[in-house]
C-alpha positions as CSV (number, residue, x, y, z in Angstrom):
1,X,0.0,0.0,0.0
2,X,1.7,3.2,-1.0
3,X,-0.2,6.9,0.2
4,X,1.1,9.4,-2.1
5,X,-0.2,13.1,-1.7
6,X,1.0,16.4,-3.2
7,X,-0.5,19.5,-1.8
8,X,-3.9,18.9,-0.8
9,X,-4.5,16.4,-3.5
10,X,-3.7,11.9,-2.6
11,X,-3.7,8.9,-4.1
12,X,-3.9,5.5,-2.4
13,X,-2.3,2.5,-4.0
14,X,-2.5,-1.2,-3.1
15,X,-0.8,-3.7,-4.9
16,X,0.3,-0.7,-7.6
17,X,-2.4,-0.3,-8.4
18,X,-4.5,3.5,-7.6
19,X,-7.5,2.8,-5.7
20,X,-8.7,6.3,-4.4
21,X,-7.6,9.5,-5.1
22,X,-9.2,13.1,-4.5
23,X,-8.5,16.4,-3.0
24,X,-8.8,17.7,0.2
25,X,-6.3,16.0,2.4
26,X,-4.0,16.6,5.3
27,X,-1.5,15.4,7.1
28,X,0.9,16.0,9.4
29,X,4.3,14.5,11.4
30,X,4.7,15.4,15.3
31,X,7.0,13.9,17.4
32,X,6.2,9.8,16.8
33,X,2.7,10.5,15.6
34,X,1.9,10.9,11.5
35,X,-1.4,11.3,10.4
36,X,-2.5,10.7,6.8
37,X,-5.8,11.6,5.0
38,X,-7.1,13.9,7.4
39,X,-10.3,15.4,5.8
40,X,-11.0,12.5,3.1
41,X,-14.7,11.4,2.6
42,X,-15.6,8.6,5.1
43,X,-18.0,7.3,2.8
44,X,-15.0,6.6,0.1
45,X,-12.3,4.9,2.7
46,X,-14.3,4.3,5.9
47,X,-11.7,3.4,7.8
48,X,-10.5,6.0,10.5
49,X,-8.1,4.3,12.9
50,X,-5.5,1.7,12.2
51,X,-6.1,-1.3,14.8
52,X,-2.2,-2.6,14.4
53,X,1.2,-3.5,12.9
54,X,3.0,-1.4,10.2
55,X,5.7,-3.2,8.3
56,X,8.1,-1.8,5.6
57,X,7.7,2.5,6.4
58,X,9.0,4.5,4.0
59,X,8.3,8.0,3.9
60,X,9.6,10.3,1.2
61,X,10.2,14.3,0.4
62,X,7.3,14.2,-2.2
63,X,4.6,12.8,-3.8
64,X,5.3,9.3,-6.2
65,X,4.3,9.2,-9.9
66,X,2.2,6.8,-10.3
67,X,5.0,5.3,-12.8
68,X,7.3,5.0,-9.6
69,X,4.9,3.3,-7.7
70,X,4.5,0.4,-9.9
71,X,8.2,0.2,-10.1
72,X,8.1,-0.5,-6.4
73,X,5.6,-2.6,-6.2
74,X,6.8,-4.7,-8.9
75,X,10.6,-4.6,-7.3
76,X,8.8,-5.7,-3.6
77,X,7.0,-8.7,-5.3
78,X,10.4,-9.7,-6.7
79,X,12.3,-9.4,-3.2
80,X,9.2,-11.3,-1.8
81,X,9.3,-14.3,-4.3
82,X,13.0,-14.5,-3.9
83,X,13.1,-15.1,0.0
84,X,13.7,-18.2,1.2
85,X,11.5,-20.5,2.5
């Protein structure tokens, strides 16, 4: 899942793929606490909280193309298919 947003316009990405996008978005860094999508339509991604584990942060200066974000996907698939068993 990649959250890419520029401005006050996102993007959400599973699998490379873009799954939501819009305008209207915040978010913010403080201390150990981020926040991301504050402001988007409930009724579009319904989920508020996350109830859990995080694995494989990264967090970058700017928003991804779309283009890059296939490129990663496609480069953790191949890193995930080559681990042993």
């Amino acid at each position: 899942m990649i959250w890419s947003v520029k401005g006050s316009r996102y993007s959400l990405y599973v699998d490379g793929r873009k799954v939501l996008g819009g305008q209207g978005c915040r978010g913010s860094i403080r201390g150990k606490s981020i926040t991301l999508g504050d402001g988007i339509d409930s009724a579009k991604f319904p989920v508020e909280t996350l109830n859990g584990d995080i694995d494989q942060f990264k967090l970058y200066s700017r928003a991804l193309s779309a283009t890059e974000v296939r490129k990663l996907h496609r480069i953790e698939k191949l890193k995930t298919s080559l681990s042993p068993v």
